[in-house]
C-alpha positions in Angstrom: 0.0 0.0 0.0 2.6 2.4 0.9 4.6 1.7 -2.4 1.6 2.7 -4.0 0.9 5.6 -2.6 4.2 6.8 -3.5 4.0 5.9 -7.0 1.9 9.7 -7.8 5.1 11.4 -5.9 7.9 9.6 -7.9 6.3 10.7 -10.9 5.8 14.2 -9.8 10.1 14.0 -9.2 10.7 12.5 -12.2 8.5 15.5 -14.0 10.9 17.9 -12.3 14.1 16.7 -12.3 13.8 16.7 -15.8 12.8 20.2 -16.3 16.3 22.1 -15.8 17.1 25.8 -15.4 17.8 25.8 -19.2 14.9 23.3 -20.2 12.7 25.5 -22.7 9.2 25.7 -21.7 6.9 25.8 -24.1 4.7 29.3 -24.7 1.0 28.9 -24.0 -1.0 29.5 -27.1 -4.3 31.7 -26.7 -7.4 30.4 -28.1 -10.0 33.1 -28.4 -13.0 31.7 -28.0 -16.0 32.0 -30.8 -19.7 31.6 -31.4 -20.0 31.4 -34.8 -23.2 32.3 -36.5 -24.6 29.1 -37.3 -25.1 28.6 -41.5 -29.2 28.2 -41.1 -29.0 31.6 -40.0 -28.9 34.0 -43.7 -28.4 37.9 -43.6 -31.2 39.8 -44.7 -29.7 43.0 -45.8 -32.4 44.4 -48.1 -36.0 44.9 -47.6 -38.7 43.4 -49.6 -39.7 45.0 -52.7 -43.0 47.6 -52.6 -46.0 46.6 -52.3 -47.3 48.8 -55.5 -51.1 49.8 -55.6 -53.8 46.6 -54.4 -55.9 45.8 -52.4 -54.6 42.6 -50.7 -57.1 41.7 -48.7 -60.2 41.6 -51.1 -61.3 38.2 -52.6 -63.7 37.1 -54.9 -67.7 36.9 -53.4 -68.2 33.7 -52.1 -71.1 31.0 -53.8 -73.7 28.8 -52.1 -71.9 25.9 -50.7 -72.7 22.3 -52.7 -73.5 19.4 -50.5 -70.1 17.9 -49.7 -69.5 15.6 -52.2 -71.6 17.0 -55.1 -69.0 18.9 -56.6 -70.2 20.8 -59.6 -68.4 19.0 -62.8 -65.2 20.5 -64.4 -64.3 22.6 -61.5 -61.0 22.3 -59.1 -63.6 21.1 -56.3 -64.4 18.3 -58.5 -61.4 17.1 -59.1 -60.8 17.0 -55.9 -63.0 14.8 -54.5 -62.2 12.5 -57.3 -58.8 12.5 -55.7 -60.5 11.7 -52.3 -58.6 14.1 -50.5 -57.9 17.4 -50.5 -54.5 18.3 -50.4 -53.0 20.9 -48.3 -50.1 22.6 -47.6 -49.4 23.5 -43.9 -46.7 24.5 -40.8 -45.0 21.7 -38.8 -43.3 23.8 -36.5 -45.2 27.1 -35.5 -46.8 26.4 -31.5 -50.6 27.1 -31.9 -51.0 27.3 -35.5 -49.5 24.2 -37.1 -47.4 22.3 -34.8 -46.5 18.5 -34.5 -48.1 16.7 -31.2 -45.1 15.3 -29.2 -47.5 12.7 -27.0 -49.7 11.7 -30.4 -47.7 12.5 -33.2 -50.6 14.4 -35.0 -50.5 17.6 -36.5 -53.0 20.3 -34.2 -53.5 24.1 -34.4 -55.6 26.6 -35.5 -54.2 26.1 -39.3 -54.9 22.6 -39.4 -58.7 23.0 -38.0 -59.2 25.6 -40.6 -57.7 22.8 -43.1 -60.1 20.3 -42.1 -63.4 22.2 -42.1 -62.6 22.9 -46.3 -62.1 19.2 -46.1 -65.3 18.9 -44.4 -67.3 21.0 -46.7 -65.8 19.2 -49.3 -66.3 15.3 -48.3 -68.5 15.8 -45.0 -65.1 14.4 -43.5 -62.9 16.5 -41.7 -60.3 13.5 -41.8 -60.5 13.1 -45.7 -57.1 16.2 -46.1 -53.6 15.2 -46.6 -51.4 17.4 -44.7 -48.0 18.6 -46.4 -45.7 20.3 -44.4 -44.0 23.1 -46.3 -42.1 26.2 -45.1 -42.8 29.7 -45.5 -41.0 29.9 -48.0 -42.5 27.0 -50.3 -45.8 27.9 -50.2 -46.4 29.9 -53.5 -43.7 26.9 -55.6 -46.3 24.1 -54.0 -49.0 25.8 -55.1 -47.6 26.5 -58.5 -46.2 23.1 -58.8 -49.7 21.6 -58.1 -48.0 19.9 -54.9 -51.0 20.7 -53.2 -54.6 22.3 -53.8 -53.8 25.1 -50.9 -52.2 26.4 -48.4 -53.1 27.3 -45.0 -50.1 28.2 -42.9 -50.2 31.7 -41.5 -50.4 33.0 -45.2 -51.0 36.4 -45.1 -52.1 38.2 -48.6 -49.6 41.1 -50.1 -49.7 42.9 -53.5 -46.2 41.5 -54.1 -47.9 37.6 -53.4 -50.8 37.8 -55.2 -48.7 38.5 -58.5 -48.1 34.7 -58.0 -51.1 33.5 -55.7 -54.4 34.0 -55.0 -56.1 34.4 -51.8 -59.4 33.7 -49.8 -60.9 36.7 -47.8 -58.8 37.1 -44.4 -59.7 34.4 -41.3 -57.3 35.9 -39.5 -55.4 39.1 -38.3 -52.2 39.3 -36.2 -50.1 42.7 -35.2 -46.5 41.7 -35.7 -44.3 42.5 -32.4 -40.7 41.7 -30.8 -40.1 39.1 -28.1 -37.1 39.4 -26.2 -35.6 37.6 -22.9 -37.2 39.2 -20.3 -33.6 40.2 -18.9 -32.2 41.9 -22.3 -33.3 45.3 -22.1 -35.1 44.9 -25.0 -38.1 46.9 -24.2 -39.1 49.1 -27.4 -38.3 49.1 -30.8 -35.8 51.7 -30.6 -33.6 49.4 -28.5 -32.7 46.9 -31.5 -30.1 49.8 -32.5 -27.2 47.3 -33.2 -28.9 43.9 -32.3 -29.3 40.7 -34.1 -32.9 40.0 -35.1 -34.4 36.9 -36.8 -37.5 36.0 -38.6 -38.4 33.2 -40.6 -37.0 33.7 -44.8 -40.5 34.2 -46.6 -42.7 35.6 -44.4 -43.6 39.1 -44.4 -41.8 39.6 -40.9 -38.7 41.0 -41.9 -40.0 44.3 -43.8 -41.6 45.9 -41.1 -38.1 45.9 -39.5 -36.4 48.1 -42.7 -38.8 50.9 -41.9 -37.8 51.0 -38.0 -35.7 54.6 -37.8 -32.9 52.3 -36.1 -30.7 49.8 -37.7 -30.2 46.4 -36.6 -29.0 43.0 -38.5 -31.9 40.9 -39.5 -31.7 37.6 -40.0 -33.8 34.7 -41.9 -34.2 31.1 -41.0 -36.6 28.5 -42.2 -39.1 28.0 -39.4 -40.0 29.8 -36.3 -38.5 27.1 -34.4 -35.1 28.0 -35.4 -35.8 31.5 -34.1 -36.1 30.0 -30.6 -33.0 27.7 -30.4 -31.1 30.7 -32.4 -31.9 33.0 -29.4 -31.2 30.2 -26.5 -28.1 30.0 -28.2 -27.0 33.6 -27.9 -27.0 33.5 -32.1 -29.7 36.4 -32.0 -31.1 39.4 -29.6 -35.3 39.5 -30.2 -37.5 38.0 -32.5 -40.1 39.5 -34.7 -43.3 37.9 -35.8 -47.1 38.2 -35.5 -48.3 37.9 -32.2 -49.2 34.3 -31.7 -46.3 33.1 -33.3 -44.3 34.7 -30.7 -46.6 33.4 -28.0 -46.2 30.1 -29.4 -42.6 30.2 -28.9 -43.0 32.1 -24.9 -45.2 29.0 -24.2 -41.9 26.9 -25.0 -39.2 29.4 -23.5 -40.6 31.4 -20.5 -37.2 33.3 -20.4 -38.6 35.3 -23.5 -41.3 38.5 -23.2 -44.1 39.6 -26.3 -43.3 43.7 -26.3 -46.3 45.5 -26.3 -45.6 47.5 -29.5 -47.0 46.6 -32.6 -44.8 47.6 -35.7 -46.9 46.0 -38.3 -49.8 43.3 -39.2 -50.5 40.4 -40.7 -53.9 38.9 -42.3 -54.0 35.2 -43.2 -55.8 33.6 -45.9 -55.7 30.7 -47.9 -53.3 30.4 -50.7 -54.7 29.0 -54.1 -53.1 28.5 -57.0 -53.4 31.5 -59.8 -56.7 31.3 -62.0 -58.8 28.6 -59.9 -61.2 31.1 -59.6 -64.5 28.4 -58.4 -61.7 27.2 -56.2 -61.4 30.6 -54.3 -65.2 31.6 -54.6 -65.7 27.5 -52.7 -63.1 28.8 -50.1 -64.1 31.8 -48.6 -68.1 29.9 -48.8 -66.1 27.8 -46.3 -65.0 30.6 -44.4 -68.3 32.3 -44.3 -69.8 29.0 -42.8 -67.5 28.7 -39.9 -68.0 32.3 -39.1 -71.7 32.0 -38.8 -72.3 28.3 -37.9 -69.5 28.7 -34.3 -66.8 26.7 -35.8 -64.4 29.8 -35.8 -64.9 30.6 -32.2 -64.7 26.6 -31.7 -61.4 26.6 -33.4 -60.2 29.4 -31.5 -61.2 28.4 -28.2 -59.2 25.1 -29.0 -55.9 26.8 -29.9 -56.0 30.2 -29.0 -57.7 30.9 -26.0 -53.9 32.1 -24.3 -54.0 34.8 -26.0 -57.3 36.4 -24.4 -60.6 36.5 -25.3 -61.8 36.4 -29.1 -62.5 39.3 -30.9 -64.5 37.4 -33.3 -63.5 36.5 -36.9 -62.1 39.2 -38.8 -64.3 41.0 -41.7 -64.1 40.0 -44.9 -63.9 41.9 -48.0 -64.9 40.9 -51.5 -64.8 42.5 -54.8 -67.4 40.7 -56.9 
């Protein structure tokens, strides 16, 4: 025991006797330490084009609604149901509006409720929709490509979409705002001068930000998601998106705070793909029914009741 509990000493001895007055010792080499911006995370340096002269929010006067299933022959609807689902594009990865269940694995959110009642009005089955997850920044190519019938994921309608989409009448409005750890003092908008902010690349979130009379690095991801892990990571300062977004992503980080200031807005429709006129008229019949039958109050009760009390679905405009 004693032999080797001296063995540690020896060695120490060894060590020294070996390092002379005249042994060189080597010089210790400074490694600064980084936090490199991760790649996901793409520079937004110029803001969106203008708008140019629309109205964005005005859709085409809804129809009567045909029995589900009765589709009237040679019209998108119809070819449709022939399909036996309707197929629709939506968000994996926003809290509250399209989100994956982690205890069922199903898709749930206010999105995918508004998805299944057009499948409903369609089939009288609100199980009879295929759900596509696509990001922001897909929506208008998936359309286009005919990779599905629509899109319902926080879409809302600009002049500068609408050259390549067309839109239902608004079922929903948002204010965009900042969300910020509570301990950042972030509290306004005027205290981004300098910080890093990120939005999700193909929303609407990042123009707003240009017209702020302070300067700040925005920054563009693919979902919201990667917001949240960019600013637990210390990659990013705040976060700008509509308001439930961001409360979607407090209800995962409590560390972060929704500012009270609103620096722009959002109204989301359904995306449909250019000249599918019927298809749009059948759409916003859909929306009109769960405004006045209780299924948008249903639907919002169900996803987002944390947010306060309903101000009732938003009004709709249409142009013929």
């Amino acid at each position: 025991m004693r032999i080797r509990a001296l063995a540690p000493l020896l060695g120490v001895a060894l060590l020294l006797a070996g390092c002379g007055a005249d042994a060189a010792i080597p010089e210790m080499t400074t490694v600064a330490l980084v936090n490199p911006t991760p790649p996901e995370l793409t520079p937004i340096t110029t803001p969106p084009q203008a708008e140019g002269e629309c109205d964005a929010e005005t859709s085409l006067r809804p129809g009567p609604l045909p029995p589900p299933g009765v589709m009237p022959a040679g019209t998108p609807m119809a070819a449709i149901v022939a399909n036996g689902r309707v197929r629709i594009g939506v968000d994996q990865n926003t809290y509250l509006f399209g989100f994956r269940n982690p205890t069922t694995g199903e898709l749930e959110g206010f999105d995918i409720d508004i998805a299944r009642e057009i499948a409903y009005s369609l089939f009288g089955d609100r199980a009879k929709v295929e759900l596509r997850s696509v990001t922001a920044a897909e929506r208008a190519t998936a359309l286009r490509d005919g990779q599905v019938d629509l899109i319902a994921r926080t879409y809302s309608a600009t002049c500068q979409r609408r050259r390549d989409v067309d839109f239902s009448g608004v079922y929903y409005r948002a204010a965009q705002r900042i969300a910020a750890p509570a301990k950042s003092g972030i509290r306004s908008s005027v205290d981004l001068a300098g910080k890093r902010v990120c939005v999700a690349t193909g929303t609407t979130a990042a123009g707003p930000l240009f017209t702020l009379p302070v300067r700040m690095t925005v920054l563009g991801v693919t979902n919201w998601t990667d917001c949240l892990a960019a600013i637990q990571q210390g990659h990013v300062d705040a976060i700008s998106a509509d308001e439930p977004i961001l409360h979607g992503l407090v209800a995962q980080d409590r560390h972060l705070t929704v500012l009270a200031e609103s620096i722009g807005s959002g109204a989301y429709a359904i995306g449909v793909a250019k000249d599918k006129p019927e298809l749009v008229r059948f759409v916003n019949g859909v929306i009109e029914r769960i405004r006045v039958d209780g299924s948008w109050e249903r639907i919002y009760a169900a996803h987002l009741s944390q947010l306060g009390p309903s101000q009732g679905p938003p009004a709709t405009r249409y142009s013929e």
